[in-house]
Backbone bond lengths (Angstrom), bond angles and torsions (degrees), N, CA, C in turn:
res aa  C-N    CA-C-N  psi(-1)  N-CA   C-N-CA  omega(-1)  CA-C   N-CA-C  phi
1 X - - - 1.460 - - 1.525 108.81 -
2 X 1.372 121.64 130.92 1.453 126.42 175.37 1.594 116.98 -47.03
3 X 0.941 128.21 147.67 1.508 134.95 160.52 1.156 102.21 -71.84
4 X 1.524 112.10 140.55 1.452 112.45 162.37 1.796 104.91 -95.80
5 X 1.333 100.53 133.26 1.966 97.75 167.95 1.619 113.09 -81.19
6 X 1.042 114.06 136.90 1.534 110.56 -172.18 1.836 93.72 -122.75
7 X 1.077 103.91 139.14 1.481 114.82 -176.10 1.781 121.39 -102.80
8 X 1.025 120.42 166.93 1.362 142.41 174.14 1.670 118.21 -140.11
9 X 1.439 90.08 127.63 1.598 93.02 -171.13 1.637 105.27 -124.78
10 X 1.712 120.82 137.19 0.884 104.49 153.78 1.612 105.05 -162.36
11 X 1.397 125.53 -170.32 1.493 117.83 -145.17 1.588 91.20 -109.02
12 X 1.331 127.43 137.15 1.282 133.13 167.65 1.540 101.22 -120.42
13 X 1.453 122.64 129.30 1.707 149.58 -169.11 2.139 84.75 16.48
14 X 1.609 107.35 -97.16 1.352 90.05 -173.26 1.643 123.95 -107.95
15 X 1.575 89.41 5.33 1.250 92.54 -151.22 1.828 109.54 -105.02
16 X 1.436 125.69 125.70 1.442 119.22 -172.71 1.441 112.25 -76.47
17 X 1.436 93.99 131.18 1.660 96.45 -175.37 1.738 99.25 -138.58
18 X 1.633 108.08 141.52 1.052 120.52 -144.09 1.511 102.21 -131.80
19 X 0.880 140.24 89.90 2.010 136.01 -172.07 1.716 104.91 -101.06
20 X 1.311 102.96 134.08 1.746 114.55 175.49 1.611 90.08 -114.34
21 X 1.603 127.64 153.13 1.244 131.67 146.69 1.723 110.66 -124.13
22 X 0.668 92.79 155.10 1.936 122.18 168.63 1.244 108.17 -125.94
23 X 1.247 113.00 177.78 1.574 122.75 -174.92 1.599 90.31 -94.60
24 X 1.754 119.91 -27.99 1.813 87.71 -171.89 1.179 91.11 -132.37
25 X 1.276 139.84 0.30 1.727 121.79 149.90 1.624 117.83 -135.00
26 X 1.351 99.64 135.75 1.673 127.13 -159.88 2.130 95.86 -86.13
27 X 1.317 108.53 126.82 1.167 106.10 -179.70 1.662 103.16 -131.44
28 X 1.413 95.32 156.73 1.762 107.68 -166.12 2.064 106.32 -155.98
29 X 1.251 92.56 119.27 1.485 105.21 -169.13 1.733 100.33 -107.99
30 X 1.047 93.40 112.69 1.592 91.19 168.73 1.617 115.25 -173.17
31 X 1.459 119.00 144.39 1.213 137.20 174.75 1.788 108.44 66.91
32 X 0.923 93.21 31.49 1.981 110.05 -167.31 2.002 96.01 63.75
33 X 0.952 111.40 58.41 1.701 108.94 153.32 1.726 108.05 -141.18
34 X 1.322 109.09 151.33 1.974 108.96 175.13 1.361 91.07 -124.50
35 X 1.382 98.62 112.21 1.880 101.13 166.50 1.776 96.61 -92.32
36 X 1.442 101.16 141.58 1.441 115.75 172.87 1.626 105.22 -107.68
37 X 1.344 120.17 147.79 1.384 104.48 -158.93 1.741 76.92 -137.48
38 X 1.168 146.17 110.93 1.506 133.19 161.56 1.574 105.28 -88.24
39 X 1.558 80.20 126.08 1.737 113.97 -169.37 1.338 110.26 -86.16
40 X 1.652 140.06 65.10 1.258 107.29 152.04 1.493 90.82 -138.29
41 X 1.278 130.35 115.89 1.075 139.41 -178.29 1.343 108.79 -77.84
42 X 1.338 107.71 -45.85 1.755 103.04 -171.80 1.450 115.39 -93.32
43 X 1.633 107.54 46.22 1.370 118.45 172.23 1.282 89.03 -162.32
44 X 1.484 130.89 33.87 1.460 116.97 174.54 1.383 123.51 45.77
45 X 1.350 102.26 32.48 1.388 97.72 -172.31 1.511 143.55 56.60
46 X 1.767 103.83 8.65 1.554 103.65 159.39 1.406 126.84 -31.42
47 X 1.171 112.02 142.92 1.289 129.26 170.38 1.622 128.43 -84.35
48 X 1.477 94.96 87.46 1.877 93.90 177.94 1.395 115.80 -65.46
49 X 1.492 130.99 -148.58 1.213 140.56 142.35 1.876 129.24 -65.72
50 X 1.555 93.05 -20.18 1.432 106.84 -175.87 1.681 113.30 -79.90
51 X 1.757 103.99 -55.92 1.058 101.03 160.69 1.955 140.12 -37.64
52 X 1.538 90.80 -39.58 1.401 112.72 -160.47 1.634 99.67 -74.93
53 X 1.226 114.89 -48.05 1.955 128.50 156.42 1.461 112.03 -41.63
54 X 1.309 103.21 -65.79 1.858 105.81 169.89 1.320 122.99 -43.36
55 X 1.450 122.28 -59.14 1.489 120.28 173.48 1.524 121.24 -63.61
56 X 1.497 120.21 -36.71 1.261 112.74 142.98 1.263 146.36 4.23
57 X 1.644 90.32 -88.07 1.670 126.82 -179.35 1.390 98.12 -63.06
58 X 1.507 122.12 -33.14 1.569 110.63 177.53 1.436 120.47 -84.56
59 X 1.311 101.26 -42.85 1.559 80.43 175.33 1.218 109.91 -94.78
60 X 1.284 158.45 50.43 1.812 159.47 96.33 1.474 84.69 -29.53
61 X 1.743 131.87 -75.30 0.952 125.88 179.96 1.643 125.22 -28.46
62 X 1.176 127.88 -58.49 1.080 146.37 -159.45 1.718 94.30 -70.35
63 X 1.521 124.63 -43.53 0.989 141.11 176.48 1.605 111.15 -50.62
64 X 1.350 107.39 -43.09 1.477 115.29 -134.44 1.508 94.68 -113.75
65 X 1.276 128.50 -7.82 1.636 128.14 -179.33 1.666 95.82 -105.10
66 X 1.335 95.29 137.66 1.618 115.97 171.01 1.853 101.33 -82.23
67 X 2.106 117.88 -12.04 1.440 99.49 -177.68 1.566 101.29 -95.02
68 X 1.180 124.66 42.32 1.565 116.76 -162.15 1.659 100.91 -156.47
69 X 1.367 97.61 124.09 1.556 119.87 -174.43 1.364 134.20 -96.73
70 X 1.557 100.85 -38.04 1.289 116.71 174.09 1.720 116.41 -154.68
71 X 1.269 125.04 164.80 1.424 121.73 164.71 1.320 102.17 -110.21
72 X 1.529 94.04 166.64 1.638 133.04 171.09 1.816 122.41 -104.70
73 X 0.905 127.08 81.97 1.804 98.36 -170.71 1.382 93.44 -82.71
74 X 1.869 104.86 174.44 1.708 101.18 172.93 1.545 86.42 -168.05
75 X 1.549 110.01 163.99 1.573 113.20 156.52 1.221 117.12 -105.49
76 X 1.365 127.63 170.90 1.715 107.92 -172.82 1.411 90.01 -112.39
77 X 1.541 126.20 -165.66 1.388 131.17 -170.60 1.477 120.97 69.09
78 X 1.169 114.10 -41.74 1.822 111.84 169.16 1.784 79.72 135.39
79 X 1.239 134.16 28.79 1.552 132.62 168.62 1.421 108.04 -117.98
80 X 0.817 108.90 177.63 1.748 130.45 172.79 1.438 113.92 -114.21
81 X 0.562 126.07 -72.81 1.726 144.85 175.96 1.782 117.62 -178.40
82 X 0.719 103.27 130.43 2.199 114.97 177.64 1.393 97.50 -88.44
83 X 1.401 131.51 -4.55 1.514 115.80 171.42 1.789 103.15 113.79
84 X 1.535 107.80 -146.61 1.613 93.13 -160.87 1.649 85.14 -96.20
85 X 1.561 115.90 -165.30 1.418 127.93 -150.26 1.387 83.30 -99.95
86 X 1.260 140.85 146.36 1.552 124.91 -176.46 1.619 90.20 -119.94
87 X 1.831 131.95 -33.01 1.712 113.56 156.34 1.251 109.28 -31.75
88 X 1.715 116.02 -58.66 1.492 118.78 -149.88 1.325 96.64 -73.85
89 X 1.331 150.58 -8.36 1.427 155.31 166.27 1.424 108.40 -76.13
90 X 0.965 113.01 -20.97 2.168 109.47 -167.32 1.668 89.25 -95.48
91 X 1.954 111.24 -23.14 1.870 84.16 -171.89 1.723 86.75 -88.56
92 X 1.053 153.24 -15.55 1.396 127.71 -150.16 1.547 98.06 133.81
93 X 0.677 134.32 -53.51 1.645 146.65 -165.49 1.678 106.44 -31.75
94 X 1.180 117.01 113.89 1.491 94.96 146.79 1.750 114.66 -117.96
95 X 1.224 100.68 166.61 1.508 110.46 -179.25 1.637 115.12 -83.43
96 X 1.190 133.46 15.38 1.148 117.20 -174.91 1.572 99.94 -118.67
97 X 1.879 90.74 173.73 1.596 93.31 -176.24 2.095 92.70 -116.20
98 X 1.023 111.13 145.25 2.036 114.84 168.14 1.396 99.02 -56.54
99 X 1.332 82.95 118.03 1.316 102.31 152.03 1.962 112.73 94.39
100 X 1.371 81.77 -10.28 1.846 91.27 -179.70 1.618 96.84 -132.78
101 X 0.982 145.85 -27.53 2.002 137.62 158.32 1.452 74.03 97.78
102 X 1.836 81.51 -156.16 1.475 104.14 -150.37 1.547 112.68 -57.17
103 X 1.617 111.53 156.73 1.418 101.66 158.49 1.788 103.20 75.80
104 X 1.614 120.19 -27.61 1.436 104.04 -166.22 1.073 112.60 107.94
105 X 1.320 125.07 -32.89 1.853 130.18 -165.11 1.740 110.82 -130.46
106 X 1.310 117.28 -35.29 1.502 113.27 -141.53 1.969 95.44 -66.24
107 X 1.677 111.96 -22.35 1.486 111.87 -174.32 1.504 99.38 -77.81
108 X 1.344 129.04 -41.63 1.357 138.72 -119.70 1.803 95.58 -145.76
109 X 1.815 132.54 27.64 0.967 96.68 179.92 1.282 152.34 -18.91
110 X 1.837 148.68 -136.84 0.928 134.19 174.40 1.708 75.30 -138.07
111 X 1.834 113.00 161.28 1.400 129.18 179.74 1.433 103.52 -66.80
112 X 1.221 108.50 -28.68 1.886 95.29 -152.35 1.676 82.38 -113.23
113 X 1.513 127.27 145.54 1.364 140.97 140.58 1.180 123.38 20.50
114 X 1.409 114.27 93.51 1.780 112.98 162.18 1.108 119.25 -102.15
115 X 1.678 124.08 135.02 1.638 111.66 162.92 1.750 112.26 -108.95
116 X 0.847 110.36 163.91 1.517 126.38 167.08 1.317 115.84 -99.56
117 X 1.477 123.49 123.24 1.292 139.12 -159.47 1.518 90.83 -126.18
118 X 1.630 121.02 93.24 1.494 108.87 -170.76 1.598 115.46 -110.73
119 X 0.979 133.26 89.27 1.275 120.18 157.94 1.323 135.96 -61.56
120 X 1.419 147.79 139.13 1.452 152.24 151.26 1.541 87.04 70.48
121 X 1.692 127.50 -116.94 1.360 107.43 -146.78 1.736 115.31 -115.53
122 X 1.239 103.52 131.56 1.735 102.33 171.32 1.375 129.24 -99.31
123 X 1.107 122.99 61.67 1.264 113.92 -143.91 1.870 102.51 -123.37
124 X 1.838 93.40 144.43 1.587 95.32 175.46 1.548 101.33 79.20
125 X 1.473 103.12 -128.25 1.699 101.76 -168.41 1.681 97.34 -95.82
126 X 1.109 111.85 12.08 1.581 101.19 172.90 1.605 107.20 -95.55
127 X 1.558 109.20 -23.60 1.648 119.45 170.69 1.447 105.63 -72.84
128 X 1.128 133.19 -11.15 1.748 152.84 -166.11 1.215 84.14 -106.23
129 X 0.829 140.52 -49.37 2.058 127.23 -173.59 1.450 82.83 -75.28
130 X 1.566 142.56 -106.57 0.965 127.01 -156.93 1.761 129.18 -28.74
131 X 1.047 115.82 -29.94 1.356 134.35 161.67 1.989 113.14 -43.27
132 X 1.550 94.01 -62.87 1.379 95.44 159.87 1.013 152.48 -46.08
133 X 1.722 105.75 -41.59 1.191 125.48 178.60 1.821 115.66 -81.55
134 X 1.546 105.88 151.52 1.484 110.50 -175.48 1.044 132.46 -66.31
135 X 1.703 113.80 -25.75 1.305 131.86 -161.74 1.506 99.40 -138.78
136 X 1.736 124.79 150.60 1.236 126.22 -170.32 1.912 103.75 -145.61
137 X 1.323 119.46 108.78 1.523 121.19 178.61 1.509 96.75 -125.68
138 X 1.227 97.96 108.14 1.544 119.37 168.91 1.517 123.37 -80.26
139 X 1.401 120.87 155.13 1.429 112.95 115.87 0.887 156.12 -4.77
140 X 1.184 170.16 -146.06 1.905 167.18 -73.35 2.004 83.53 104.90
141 X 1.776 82.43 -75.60 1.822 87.11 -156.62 1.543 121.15 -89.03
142 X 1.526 115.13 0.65 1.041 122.94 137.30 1.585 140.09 19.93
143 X 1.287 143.16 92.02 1.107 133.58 -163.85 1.510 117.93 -135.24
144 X 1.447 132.23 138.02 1.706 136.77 -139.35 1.752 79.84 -135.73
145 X 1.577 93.33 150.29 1.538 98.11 162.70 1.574 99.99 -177.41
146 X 1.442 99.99 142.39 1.642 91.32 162.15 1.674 103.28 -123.12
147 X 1.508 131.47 79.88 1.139 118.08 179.89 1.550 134.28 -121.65
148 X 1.751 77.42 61.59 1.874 97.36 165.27 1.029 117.01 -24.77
149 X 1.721 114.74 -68.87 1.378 123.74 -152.72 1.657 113.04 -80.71
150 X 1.050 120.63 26.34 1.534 144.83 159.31 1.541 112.36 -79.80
151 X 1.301 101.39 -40.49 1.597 97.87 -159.12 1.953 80.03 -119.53
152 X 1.222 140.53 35.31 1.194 116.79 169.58 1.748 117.99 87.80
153 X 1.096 106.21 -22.89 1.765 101.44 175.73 1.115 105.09 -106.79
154 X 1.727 115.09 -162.98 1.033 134.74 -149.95 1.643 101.59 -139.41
155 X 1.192 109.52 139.37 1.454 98.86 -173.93 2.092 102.89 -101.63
156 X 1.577 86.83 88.03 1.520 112.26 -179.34 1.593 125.90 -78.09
157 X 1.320 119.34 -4.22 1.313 119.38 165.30 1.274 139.69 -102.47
158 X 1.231 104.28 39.31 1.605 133.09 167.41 1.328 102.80 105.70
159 X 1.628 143.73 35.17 1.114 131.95 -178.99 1.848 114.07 -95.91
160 X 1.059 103.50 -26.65 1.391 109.01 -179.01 1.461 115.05 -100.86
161 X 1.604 107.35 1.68 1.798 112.37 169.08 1.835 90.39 -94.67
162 X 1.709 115.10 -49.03 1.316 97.35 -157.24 1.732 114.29 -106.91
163 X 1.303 103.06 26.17 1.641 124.02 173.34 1.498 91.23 -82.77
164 X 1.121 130.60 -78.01 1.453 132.70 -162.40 1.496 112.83 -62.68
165 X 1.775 111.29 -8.55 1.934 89.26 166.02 1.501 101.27 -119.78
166 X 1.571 120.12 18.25 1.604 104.35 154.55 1.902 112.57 -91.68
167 X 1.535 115.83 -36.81 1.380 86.04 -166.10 1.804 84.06 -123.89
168 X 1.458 133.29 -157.83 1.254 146.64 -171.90 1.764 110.16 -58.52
169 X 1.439 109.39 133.02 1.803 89.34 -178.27 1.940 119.77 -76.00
170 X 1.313 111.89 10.14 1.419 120.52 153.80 1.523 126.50 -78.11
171 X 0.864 88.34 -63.07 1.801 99.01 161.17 1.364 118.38 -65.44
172 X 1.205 145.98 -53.35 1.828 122.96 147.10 0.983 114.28 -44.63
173 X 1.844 147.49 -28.83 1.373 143.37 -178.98 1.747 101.86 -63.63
174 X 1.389 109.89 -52.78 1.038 124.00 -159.35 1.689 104.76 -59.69
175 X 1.456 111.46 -64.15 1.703 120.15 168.74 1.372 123.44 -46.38
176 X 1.528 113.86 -23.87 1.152 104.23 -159.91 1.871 97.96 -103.54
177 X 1.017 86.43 -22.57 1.723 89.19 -171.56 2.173 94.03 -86.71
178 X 0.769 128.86 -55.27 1.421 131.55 169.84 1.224 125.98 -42.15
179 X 1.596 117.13 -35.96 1.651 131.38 -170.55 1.647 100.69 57.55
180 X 1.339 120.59 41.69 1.297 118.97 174.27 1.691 106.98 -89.64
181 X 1.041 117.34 173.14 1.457 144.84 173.73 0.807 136.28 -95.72
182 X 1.927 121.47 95.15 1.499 111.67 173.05 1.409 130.13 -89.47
183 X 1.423 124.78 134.76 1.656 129.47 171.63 1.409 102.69 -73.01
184 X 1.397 88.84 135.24 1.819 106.40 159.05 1.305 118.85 -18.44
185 X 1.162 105.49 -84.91 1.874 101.16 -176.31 1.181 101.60 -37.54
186 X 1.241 144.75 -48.51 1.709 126.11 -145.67 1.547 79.56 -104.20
187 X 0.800 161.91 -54.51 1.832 140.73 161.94 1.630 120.61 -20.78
188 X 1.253 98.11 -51.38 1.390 106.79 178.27 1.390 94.33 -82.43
189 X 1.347 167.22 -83.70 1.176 149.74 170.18 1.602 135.39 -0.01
190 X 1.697 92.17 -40.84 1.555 92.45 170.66 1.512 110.23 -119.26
191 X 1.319 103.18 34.03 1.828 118.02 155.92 1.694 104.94 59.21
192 X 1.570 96.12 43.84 1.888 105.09 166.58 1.738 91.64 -93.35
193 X 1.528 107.80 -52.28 1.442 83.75 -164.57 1.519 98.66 -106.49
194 X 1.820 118.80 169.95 1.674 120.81 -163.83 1.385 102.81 -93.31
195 X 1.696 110.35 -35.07 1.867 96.52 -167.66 1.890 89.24 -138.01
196 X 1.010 101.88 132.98 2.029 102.10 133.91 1.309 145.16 -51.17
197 X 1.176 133.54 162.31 1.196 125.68 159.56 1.412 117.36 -159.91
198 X 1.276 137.56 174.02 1.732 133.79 164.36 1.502 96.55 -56.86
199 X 1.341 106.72 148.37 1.814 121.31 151.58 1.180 99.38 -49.44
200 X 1.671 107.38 112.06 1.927 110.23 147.58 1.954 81.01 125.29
201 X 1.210 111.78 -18.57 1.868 92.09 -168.30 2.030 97.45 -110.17
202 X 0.933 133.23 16.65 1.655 139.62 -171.18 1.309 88.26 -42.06
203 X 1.764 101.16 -64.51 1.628 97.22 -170.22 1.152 146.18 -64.38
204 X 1.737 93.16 -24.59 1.491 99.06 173.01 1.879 110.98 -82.74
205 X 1.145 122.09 -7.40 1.314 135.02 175.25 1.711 104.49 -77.59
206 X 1.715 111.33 -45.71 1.574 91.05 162.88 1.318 131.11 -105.00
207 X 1.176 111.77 56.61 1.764 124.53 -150.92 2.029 67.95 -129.10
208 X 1.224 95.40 -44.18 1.902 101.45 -151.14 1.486 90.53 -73.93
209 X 1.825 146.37 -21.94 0.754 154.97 176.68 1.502 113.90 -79.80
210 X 1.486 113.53 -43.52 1.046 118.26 -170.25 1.574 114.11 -67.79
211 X 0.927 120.02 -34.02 1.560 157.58 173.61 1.736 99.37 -60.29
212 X 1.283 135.35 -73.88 1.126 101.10 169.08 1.672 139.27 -98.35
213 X 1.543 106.01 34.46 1.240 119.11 142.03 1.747 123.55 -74.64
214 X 1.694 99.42 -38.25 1.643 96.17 177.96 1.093 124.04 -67.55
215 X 1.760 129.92 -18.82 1.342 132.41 -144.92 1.908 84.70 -106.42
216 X 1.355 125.33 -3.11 1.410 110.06 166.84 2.003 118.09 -85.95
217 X 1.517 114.91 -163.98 1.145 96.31 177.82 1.252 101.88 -102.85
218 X 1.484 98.29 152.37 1.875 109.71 177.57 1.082 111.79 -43.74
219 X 1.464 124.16 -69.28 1.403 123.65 -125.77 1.998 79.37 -87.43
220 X 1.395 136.56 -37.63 1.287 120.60 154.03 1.668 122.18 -29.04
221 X 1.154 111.58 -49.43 1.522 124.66 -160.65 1.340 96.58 -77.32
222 X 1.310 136.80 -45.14 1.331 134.90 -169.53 1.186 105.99 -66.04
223 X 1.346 122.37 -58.31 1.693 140.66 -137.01 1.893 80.19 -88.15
224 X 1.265 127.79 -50.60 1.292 119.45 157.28 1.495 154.06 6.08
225 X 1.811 74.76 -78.37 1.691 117.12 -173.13 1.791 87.11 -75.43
226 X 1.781 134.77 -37.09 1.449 140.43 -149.79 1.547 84.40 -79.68
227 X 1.952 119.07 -74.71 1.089 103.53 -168.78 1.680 128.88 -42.72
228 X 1.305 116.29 -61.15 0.736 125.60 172.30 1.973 124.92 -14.64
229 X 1.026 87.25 -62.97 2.150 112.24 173.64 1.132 90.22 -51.61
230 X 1.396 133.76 -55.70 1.481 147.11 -137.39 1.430 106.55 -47.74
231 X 2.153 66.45 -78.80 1.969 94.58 -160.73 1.410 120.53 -48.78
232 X 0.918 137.35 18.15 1.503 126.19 160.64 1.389 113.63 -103.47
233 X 1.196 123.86 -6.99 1.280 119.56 161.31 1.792 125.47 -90.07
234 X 1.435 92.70 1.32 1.567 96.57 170.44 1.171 140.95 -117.25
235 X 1.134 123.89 145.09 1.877 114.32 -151.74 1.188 102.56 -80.51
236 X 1.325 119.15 -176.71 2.014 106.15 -172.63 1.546 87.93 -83.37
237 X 1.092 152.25 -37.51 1.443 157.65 -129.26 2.271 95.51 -84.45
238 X 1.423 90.41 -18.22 1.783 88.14 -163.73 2.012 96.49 -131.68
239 X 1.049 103.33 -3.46 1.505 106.25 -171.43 1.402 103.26 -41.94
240 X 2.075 104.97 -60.04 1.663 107.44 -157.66 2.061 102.76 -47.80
241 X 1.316 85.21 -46.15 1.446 93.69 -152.66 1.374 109.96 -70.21
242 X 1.795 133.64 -27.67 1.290 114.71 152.87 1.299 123.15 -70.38
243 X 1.550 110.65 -24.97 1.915 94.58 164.18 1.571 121.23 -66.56
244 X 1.211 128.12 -5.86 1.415 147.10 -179.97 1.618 104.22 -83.44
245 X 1.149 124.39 -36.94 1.644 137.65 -168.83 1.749 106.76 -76.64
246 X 1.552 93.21 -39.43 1.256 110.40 -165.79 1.798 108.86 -78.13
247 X 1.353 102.38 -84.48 1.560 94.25 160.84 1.308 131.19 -90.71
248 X 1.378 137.66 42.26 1.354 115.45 166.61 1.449 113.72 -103.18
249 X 1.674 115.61 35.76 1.023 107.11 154.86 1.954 113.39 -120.32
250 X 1.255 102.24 10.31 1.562 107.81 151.52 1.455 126.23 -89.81
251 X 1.039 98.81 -13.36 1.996 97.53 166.74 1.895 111.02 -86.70
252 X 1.612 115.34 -16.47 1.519 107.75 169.34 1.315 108.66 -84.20
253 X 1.783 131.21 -16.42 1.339 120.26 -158.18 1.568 129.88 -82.08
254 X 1.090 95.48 -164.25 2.105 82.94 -164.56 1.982 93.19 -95.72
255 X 1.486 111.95 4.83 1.564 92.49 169.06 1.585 109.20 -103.69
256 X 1.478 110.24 12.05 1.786 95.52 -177.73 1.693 91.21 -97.13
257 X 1.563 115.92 -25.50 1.036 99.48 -170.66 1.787 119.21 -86.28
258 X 1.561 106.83 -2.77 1.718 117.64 162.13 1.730 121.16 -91.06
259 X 1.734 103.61 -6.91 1.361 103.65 152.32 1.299 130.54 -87.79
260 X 1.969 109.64 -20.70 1.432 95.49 165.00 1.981 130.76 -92.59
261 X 1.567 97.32 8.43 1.426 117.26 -175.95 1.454 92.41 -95.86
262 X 1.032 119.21 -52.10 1.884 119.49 171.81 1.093 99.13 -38.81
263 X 1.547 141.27 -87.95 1.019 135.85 -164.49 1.344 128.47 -62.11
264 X 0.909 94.99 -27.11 2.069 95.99 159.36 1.190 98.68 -84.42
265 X 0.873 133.33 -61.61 2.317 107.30 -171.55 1.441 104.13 -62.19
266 X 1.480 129.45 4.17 1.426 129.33 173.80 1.691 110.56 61.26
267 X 1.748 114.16 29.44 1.145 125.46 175.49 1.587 119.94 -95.48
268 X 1.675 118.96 175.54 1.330 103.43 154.02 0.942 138.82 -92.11
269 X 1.392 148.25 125.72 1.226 143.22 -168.49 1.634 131.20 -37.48
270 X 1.362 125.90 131.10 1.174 125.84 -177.06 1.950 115.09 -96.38
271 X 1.225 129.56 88.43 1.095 103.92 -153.32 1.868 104.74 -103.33
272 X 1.413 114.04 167.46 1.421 102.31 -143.51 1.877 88.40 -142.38
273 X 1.327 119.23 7.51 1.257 146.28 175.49 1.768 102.96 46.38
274 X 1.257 128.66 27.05 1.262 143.79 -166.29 1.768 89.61 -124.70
């Protein structure tokens, strides 16, 4: 049965800030961003079934509010996630939710903007969440892996479909078949992850990202984030016209026409996601 997230609201100087907890993921609403924080430190943040319901339930959330622009994922403790719970695998357990795979997301991202806020280790299906996600702000010391085939599996939650269209298909051949380990720099080198940072600041590095994704207009940012996913599934013969399906109803709406009045009154934009 799903967790329900139950929230707490209260006013900081101007800005509304909004916190949900669960027992295994920590949620925080504010300035139109939802950082997801998966809470189990003293399991590196494996991914049970509970977790995988929790992140879910948050981003439906993330989905489902007109005050929310983009997400954050993160692990707490100074980890990311080590992948799924492999106890909770020996009783029966699996970690996924129908219809959304591992984790809640990796089948079923969320519509609007995810980043990955990674500290220390990503590994397995926790490198499969980052995989998912759009955006990647690391660490320095940072560490990526998909190495199923170490322990007998297969790294089945989109790592070996979406390894080979972030960096070279030798270099995903190479990681994925080895279960070796990539460092940050050479991730960020072959343009898996977007920014660096010192050990201990990931989040505040994609807090700083997240931030100027929010300050554009939604219904731009969404319809965006759609083509984008899209176009590789479309032949050149149909491209114009599903990119036409997609946004040509953000060029009639009432925020293209307060981005071109913004910029002629030389103001900032008021956006009204309509």
């Amino acid at each position: 049965m799903r967790r329900r997230l139950t929230y707490r609201m209260f006013d900081r100087l101007t800005n509304r800030r909004e916190t949900g907890v669960s027992d295994e993921v920590l949620t925080e609403y504010t300035d139109g961003i939802a950082v997801l924080t998966i809470n189990r430190p003293e399991a590196r943040n494996a991914v049970n079934r509970a977790v995988a319901e929790a992140l879910a339930a948050a981003l439906d959330e993330l989905d489902g509010r007109d005050d929310l622009a983009v997400g954050v994922i993160t692990g707490s403790g100074g980890t990311f996630c080590s992948g799924m719970d492999l106890k909770a695998f020996l009783t029966g357990e699996r970690p996924t939710v129908d219809g959304r795979g591992f984790g809640g997301l990796t089948q079923a991202p969320p519509s609007k903007p995810l980043i990955a806020a990674v500290e220390g280790y990503a590994l397995a299906g926790g490198c499969e969440i980052v995989l998912a996600c759009d955006m990647v702000v690391a660490a320095e010391n940072a560490r990526f892996g998909i190495p199923e085939v170490t322990r007998g599996l297969v790294a089945a939650a989109g790592g070996l479909m979406r390894l080979p269209e972030r960096i070279p298909y030798q270099v995903a051949m190479e990681y994925a078949l080895t279960g070796a380990m990539m460092d940050a720099p050479r991730a960020h080198a072959l343009g898996l992850v977007n920014r660096l940072t010192p050990p201990g600041d990931a989040l505040d590095g994609a807090l700083t990202l997240a931030r100027a994704v929010a300050k554009n207009a939604p219904l731009a940012v969404r319809a965006t984030k759609k083509v984008i996913v899209s176009a590789s599934q479309w032949s050149a013969a149909e491209e114009w016209e599903r990119q036409g399906e997609i946004i040509g109803h953000v060029f009639t709406s009432q925020d293209a026409m307060e981005g071109a009045r913004a910029f002629a009154e030389k103001r900032a934009p008021n956006w009204q996601g309509r």
